[in-house]
C-alpha positions in Angstrom: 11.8 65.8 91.6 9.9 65.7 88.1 10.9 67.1 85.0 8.6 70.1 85.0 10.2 71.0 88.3 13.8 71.1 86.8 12.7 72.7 83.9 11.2 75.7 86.2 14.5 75.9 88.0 16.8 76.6 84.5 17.1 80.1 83.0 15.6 81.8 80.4 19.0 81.2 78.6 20.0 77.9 79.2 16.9 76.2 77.5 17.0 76.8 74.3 20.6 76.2 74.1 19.4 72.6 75.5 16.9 72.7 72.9 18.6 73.5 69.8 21.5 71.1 70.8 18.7 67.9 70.8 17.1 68.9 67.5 20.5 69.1 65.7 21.2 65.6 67.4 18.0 64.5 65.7 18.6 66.3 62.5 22.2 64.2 62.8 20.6 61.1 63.5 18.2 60.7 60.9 20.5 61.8 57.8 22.7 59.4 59.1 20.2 56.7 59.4 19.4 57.9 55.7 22.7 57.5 54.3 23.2 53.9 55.7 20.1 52.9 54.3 20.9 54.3 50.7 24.3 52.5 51.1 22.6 49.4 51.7 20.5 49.6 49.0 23.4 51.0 46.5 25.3 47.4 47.9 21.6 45.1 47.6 21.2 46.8 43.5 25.0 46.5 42.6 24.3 42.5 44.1 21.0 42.1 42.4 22.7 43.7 38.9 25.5 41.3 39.6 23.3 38.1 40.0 21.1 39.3 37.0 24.3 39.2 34.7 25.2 36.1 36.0 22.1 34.6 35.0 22.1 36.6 31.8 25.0 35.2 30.0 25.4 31.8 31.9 22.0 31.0 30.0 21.9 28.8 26.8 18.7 30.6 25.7 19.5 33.6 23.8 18.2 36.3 25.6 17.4 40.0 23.6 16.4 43.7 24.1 15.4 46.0 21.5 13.9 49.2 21.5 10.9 50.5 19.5 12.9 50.6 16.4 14.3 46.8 16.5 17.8 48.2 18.2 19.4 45.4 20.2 20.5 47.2 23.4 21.2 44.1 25.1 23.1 40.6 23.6 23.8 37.4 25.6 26.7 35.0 25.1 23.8 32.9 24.3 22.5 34.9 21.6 26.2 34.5 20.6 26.1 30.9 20.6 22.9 30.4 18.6 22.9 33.0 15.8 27.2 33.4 15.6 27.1 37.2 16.0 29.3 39.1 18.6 28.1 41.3 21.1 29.9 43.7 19.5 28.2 43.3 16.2 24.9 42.6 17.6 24.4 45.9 20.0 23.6 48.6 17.8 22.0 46.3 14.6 18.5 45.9 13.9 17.1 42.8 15.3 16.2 42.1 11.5 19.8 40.7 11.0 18.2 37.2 13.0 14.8 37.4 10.7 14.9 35.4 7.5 14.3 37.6 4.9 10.8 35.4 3.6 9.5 36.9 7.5 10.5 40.2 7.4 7.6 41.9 6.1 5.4 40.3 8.7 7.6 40.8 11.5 7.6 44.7 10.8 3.8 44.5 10.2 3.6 43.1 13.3 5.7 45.8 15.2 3.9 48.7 14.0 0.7 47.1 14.7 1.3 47.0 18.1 3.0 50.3 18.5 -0.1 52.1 16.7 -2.7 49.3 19.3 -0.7 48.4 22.2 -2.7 45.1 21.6 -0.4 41.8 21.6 -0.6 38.9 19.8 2.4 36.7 20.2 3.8 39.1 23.0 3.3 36.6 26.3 3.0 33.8 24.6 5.2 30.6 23.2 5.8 30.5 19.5 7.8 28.6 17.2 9.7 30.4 14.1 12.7 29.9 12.0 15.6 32.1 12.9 18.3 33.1 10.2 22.2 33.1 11.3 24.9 35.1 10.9 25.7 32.3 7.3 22.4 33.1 6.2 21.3 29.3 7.4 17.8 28.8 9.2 16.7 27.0 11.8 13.7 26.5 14.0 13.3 28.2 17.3 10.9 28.9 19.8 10.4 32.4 21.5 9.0 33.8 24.3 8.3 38.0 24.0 8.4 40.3 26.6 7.4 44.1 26.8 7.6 46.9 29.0 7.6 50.8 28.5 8.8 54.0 30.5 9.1 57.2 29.7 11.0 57.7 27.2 10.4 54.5 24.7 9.0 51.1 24.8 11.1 47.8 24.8 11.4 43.7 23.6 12.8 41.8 25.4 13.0 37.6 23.8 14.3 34.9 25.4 15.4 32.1 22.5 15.7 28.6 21.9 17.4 26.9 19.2 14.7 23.9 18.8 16.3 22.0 15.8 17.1 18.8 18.1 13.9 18.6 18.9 12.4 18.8 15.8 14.5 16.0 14.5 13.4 14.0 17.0 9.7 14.8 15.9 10.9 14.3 12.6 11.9 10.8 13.7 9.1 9.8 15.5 6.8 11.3 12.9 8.6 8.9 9.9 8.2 5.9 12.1 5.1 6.6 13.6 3.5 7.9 10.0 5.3 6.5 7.6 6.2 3.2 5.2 9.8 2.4 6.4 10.5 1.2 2.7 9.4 4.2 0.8 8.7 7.0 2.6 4.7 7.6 1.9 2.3 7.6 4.1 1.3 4.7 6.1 -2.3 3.5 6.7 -2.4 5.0 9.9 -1.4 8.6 8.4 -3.6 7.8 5.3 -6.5 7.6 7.3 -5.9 10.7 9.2 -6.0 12.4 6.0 -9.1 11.2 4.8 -10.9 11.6 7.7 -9.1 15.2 7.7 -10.3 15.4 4.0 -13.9 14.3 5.3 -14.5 16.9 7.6 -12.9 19.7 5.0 -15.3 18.6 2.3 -18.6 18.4 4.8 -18.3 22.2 5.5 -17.7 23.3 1.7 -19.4 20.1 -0.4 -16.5 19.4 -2.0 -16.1 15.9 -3.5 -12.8 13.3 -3.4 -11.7 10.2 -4.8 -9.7 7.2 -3.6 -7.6 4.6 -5.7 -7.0 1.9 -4.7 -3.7 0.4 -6.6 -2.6 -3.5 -6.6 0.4 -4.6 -9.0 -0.6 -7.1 -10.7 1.9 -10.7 -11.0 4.0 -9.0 -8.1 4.8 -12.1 -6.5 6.4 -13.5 -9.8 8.8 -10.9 -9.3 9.8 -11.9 -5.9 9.9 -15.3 -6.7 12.4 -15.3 -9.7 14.1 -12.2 -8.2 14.2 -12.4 -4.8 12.8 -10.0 -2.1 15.6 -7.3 -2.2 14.2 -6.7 -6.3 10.9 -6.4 -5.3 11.4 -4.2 -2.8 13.7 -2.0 -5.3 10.5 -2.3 -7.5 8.0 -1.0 -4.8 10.5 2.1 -4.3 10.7 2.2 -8.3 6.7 2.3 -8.2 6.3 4.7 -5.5 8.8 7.3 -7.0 6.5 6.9 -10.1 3.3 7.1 -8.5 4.8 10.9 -7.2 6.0 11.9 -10.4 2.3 13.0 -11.7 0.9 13.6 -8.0 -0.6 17.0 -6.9 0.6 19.3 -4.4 -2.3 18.2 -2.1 -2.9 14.7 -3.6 -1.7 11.9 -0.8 -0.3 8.5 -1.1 0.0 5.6 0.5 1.7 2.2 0.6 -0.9 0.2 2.4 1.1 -2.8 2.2 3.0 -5.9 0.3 2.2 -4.1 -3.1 -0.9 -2.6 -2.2 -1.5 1.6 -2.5 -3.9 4.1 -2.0 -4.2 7.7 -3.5 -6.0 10.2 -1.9 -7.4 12.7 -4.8 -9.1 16.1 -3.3 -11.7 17.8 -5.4 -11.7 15.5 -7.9 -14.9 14.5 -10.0 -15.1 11.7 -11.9 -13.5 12.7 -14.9 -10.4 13.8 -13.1 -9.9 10.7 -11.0 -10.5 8.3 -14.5 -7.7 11.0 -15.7 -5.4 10.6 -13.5 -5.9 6.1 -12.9 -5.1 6.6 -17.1 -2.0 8.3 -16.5 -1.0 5.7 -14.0 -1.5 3.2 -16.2 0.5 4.8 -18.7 3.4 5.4 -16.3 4.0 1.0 -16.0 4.1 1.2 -20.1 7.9 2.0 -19.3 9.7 -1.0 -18.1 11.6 -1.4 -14.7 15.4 -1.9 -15.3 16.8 -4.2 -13.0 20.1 -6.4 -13.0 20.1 -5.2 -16.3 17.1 -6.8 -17.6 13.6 -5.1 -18.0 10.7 -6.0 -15.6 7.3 -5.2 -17.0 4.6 -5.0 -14.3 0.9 -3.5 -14.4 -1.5 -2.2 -12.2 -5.3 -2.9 -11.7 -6.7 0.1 -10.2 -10.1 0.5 -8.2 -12.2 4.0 -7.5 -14.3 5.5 -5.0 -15.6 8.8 -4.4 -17.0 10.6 -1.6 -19.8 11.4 -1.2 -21.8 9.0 -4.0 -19.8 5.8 -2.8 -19.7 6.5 1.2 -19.4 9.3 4.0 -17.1 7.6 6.6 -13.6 6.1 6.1 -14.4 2.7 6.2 -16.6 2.3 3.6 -14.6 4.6 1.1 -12.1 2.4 1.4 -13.6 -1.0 1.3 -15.7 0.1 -1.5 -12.7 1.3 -3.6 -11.6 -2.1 -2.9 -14.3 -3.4 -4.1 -14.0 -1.6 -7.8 -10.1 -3.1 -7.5 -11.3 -6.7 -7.0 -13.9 -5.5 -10.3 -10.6 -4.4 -12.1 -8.6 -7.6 -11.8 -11.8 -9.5 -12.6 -12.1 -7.7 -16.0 -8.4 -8.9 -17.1 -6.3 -6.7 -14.9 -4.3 -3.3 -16.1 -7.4 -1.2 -15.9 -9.5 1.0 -13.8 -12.5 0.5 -12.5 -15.1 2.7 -10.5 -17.2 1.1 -7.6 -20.8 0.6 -8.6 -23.7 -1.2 -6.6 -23.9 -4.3 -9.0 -19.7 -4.6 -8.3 -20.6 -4.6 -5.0 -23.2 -7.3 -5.5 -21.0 -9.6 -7.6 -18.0 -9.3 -4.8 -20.9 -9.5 -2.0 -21.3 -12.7 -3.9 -17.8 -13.5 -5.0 -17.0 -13.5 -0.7 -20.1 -15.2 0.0 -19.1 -18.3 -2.2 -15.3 -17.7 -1.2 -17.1 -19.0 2.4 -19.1 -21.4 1.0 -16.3 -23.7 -1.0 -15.0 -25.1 2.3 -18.0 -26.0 3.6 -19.4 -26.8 0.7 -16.4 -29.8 -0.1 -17.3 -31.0 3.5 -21.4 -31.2 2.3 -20.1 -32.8 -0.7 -21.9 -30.8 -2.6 -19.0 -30.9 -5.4 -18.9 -33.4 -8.4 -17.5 -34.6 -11.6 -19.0 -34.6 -15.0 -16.4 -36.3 -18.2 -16.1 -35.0 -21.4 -14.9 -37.7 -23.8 -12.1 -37.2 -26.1 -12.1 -38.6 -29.2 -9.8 -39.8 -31.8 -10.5 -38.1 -34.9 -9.0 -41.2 -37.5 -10.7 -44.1 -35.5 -13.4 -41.7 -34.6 -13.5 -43.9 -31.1 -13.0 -42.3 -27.4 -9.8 -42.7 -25.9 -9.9 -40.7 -22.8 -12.0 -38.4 -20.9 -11.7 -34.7 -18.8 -12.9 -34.5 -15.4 -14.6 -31.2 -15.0 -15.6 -30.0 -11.5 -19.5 -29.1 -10.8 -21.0 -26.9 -7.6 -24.3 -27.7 -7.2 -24.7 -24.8 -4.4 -27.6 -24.9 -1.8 -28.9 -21.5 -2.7 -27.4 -20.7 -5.8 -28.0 -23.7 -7.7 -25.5 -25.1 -10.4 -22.1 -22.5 -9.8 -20.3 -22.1 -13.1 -16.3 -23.2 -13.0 -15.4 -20.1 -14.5 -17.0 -18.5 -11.2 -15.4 -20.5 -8.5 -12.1 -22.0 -9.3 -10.5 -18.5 -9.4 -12.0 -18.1 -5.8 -10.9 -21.4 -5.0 -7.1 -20.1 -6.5 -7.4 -16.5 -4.8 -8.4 -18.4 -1.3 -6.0 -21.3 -1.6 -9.3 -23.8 -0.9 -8.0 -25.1 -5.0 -5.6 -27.3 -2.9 -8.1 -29.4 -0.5 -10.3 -29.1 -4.2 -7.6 -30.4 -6.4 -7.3 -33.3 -4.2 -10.8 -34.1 -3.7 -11.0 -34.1 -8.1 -7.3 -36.3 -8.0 -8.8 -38.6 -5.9 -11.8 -38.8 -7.1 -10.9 -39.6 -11.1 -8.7 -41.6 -10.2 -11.8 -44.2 -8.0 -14.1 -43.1 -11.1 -11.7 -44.6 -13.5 -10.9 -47.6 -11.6 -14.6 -48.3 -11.1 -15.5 -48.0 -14.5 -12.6 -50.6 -15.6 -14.2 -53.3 -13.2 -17.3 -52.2 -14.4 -15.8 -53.8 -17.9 -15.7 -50.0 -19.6 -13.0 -50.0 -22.0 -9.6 -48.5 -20.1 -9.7 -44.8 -21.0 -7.2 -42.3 -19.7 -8.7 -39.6 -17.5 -7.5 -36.2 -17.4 -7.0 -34.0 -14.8 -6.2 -30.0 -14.4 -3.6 -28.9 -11.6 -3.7 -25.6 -10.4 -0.9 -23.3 -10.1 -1.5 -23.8 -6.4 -1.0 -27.6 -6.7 1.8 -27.5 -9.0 3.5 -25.3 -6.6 3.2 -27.9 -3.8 6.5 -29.8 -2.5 4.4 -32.6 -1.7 2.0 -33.0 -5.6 4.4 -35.9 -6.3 3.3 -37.3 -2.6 -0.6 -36.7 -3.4 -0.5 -38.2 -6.7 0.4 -41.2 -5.8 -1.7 -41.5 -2.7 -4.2 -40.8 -5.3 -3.2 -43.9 -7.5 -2.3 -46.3 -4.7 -6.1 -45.9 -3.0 -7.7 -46.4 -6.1 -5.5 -49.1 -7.3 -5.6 -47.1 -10.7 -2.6 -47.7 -12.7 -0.3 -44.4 -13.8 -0.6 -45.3 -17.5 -4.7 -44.4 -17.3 -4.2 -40.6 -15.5 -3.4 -37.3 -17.4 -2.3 -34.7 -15.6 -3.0 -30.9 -17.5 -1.1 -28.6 -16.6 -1.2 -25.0 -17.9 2.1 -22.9 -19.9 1.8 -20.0 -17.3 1.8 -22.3 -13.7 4.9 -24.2 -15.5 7.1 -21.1 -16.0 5.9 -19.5 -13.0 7.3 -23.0 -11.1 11.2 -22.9 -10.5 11.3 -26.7 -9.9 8.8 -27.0 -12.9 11.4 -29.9 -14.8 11.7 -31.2 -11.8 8.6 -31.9 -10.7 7.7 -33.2 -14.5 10.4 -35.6 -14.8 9.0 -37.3 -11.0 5.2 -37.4 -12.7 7.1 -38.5 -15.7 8.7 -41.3 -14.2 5.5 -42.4 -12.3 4.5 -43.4 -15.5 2.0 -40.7 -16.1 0.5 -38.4 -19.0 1.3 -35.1 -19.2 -0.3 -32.2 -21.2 -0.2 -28.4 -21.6 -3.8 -27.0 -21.0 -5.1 -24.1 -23.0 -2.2 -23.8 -25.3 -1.4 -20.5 -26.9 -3.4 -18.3 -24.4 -0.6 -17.5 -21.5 3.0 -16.6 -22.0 4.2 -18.7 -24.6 7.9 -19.7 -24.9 8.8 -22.2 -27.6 11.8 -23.1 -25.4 9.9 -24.7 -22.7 8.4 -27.4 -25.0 11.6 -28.2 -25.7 12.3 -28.4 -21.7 9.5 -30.0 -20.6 8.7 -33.5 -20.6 5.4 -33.0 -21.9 2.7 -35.5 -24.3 0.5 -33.5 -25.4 -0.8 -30.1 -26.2 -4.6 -29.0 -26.1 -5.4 -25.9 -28.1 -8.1 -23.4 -26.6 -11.7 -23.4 -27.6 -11.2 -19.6 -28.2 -9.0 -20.7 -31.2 -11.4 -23.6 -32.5 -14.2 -21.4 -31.8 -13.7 -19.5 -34.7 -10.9 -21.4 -36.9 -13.6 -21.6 -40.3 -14.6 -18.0 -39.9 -11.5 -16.1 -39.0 -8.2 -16.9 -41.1 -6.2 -16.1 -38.3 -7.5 -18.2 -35.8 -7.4 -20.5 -38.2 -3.4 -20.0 -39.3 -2.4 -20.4 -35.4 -4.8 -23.9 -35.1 -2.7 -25.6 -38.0 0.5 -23.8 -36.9 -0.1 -25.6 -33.9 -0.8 -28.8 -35.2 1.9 -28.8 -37.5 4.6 -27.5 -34.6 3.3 -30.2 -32.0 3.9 -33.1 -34.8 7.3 -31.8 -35.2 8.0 -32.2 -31.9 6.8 -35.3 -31.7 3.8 -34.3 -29.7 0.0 -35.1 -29.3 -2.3 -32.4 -30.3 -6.3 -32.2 -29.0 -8.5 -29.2 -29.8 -11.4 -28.2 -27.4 -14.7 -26.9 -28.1 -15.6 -28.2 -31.1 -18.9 -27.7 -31.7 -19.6 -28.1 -36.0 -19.1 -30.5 -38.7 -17.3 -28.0 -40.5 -14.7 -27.6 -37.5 -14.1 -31.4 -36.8 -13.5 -31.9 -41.1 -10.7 -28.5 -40.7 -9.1 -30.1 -37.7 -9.0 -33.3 -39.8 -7.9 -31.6 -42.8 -4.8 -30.3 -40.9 -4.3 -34.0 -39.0 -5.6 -33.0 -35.4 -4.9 -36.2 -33.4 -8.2 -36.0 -31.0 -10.7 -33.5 -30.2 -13.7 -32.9 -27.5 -16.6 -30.4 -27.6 -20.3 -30.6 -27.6 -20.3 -31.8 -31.3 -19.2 -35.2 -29.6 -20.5 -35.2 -26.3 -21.0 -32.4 -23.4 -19.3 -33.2 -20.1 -21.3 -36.3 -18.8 -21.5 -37.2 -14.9 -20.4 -40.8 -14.3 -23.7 -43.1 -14.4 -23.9 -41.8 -17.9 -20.3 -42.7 -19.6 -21.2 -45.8 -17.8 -24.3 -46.1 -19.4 -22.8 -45.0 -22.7 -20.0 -47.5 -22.7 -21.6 -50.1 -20.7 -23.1 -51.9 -24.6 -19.9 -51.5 -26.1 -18.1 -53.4 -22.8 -20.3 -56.3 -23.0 -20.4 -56.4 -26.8 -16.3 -56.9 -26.7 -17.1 -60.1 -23.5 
């Protein structure tokens, strides 16, 4: 039997009843089925809110909300942690209390800009601030901002991270990657950053700049009678100076050793000659040190972008150039780079290159100068003087090429090379039958400064069979001081049986003690003194003060460059033991002082 045939068989009465029972069961069903579900979901929200506060204060990260006005509505034990308020002080407080006051005005600038737009600009984004604590201290942080609105009002959240290990560690890496461990300026590898930096700012708006270059002059005299710990102390000295008269934007730089670099924007050339002046003028104060006063000066080179170079490379080799320029013209000054500076180092490098080879090509030679007694009017010695005849440049002035020679260190293989050959020359001209002069011969600083010059002179000596009586060594006053085994080393030549003199007398850093010290035989006086002893009274007082100090001492006295009858009878006049110059003789090469002497050696057979 279906359905439709029971249902035909109830009453009238009987089916709704039936009816209205199953919809009520329904009705029943469905609100219960609605009430479990809201349960469920009342128990899953009170879990989620549960999970979310969890996260919310076990956090490190300061986490915020504010309303529109800046309320804080919602404070984290990391919020706590980072800025030292309570919860209870934070909730309720304007988020201004975390804002250092410098930032204030932009953050609220900020706020009603977006309230009036609705258009973000650090909202979703990263940024990195400084945040202010409850102590009024700052600190860097970095923030993330969050937004959402509802009905009723709109609302911040931020989610904070005190960043100041981090920047420490930047700090860190930045000093050692950027910076001169000794004192603190920039190294080369920042320095060039900022010049290249300063290169692409001054393309765009024409603007010009100027690099000095700065080298201290004598530095390594300072670590040699001081030791390394004093020049160090002087570099820090110098750099702390170098700051005192910098500019907010000017840069500096220790390149190296005692080499630095200033980086000068918008300068012209008046301003960059200013400011090299006023570094020259801040090494007019000495340098205290183990209570004694160190005086030390700078030479100072200058280029400027854009006349003297558009890239890096050349601004800096060219205001290296006008440095080399700067010691060339006597040191403690300033010079600017020019074409015909770059010419005369172009050359000065060239021939730096050349002196090697050019020893090997023996292309070198020596040309004597006799000396003569001024009572018996007869020669009784002779200076070797070193010529370059140079493939391309012809004859190379001395003047020219030993301070290459000195700079390079190629004076040492030279210095032998003249040692050596004197000493044959002389030699050869006494079997020749030339009457037995004694030749002199200058040592460099660089020479004097070898362990191993007492060696070399008498290598010298025992190849040409020359005896010790028959060589003069000249030595000058400053490479003598400048030596701490000086008296040593004099007292070994000494011994050997050789001649000793003091070159160029009067013209470097002249101590009367050390001519009581040293165990010296002579002293020469400068031809800038001769030069002009009958026309200017001065020059004239220090020539006989000279005279009459070295006989006092017991010494030998020669004057060089005399060139007039009226000097030779002044140098008489005061008792001058010997002079040279080209009023007797210019410096001859060998073939003619044998040729010169030769009659007089045969007239004596």
């Amino acid at each position: 039997m279906d359905i439709i045939s029971i249902t035909d068989k109830l009453s009238p009465v009987v089916l709704p009843i039936i009816l209205s029972v199953s919809l009520l069961l329904a009705t029943l069903l469905f609100f219960c089925s609605r009430k479990r579900q809201k349960l469920q979901l009342k128990a899953n929200s009170a879990e989620s809110e549960k999970k979310f506060e969890s996260i919310f204060e076990s956090t490190t990260d300061a986490i915020i909300v504010a309303d529109h006005q800046g309320i804080i509505l919602q404070w984290n034990s990391g919020a706590e942690a980072i800025f030292h308020y309570s919860k209870d002080e934070a909730l309720g407080s304007n988020l201004e209390i975390i804002i250092p006051k410098p930032l204030l005005e932009a953050h609220r600038k900020g706020l009603k800009r977006y309230l009036d737009t609705a258009v973000p600009h650090v909202i979703g984004t990263r940024v990195e601030l400084i945040g202010r604590r409850k102590d009024g201290s700052e600190f860097p942080i970095e923030m993330s901002l969050g937004t959402w609105k509802t009905d009723k009002c709109i609302f911040f959240s931020s989610i904070i991270r005190d960043i100041t290990e981090r920047k420490d560690s930047e700090a860190k890496i930045n000093t050692l990657v950027y910076r001169d461990s000794l004192t603190g300026l920039a190294n080369r590898r920042l320095f060039i950053d900022q010049i290249q930096a300063a290169l692409d700012q001054a393309d765009g708006n024409k603007q010009s700049f100027s690099l000095l270059y700065i080298d201290l002059d004598h530095f390594k005299i300072v670590n040699d009678t001081y030791g390394h710990s004093a020049g160090d102390q002087l570099l820090i000295k110098t750099s702390e100076r170098f700051q005192s008269i910098a500019r907010k934007n000017d840069t500096i730089s220790r390149l190296g050793g005692d080499e630095f670099i200033l980086l000068l924007p918008n300068t012209d050339d008046a301003e960059a000659a200013a400011h090299a002046q006023a570094i020259l003028e801040l090494f007019e104060e000495p340098f205290r040190f183990q209570q004694e006063e160190l005086f030390i000066t700078p030479s100072i080179g200058i280029s400027r972008f854009p006349s003297d170079g558009n890239d890096v490379e050349t601004l800096i080799k060219n205001a290296d150039i006008a440095l080399y320029s700067a010691k060339d013209h006597g040191k403690n000054n300033f010079q600017f780079f020019s074409e015909e500076t770059n010419q005369l180092v172009s050359r000065k490098s060239k021939l730096a290159m050349d002196l090697k080879k050019g020893l090997e090509r023996g292309e070198f030679s020596l040309h004597y100068q006799p000396q003569i007694d001024l009572k018996t009017e007869k020669t009784v010695g002779l200076e070797a003087l070193l010529r370059w005849t140079h493939p391309k440049w012809g004859n190379v002035s001395p003047a020219e090429f030993i301070p290459i020679a000195e700079e390079t260190g190629s004076i040492i293989q030279i210095g032998e090379f003249v040692l050596r050959q004197a000493c044959l020359q002389n030699m050869a001209w006494q079997k020749a039958g030339l009457p037995q002069f004694r030749v002199a011969v200058n040592i460099s600083s660089r020479q004097f400064s070898q362990s191993n010059l007492t060696e070399t002179v008498q290598a010298a000596l025992s190849e040409s069979g020359l005896a010790p009586q028959y060589l003069e060594l000249e030595l000058t006053e400053s490479i003598i001081q400048d030596s701490p085994s000086a008296i040593s080393t004099m007292g070994k030549l000494k011994a050997m049986g050789i001649h000793l003199s003091i070159d160029d007398f009067g013209t470097g850093y002249s101590s009367l003690r050390y001519l009581k010290l040293f165990p010296i035989d002579t002293l020469k006086i400068d031809q800038c003194f001769t030069r002009n002893l009958t026309t200017d009274p001065k020059d004239a007082a220090l020539v006989d003060t000279i005279i009459q100090m070295a006989h006092n001492l017991q010494l030998n006295v020669i004057a060089e460059g005399v060139e007039s009858a009226e000097q030779l009878q002044f140098l008489k006049q005061q008792g001058c033991n010997q002079a040279q110059g080209y009023y007797f003789n210019p410096p001859l090469p060998p073939e003619k002082i044998k040729e010169f002497y030769q009659p007089a050696a045969k007239s004596i057979q």
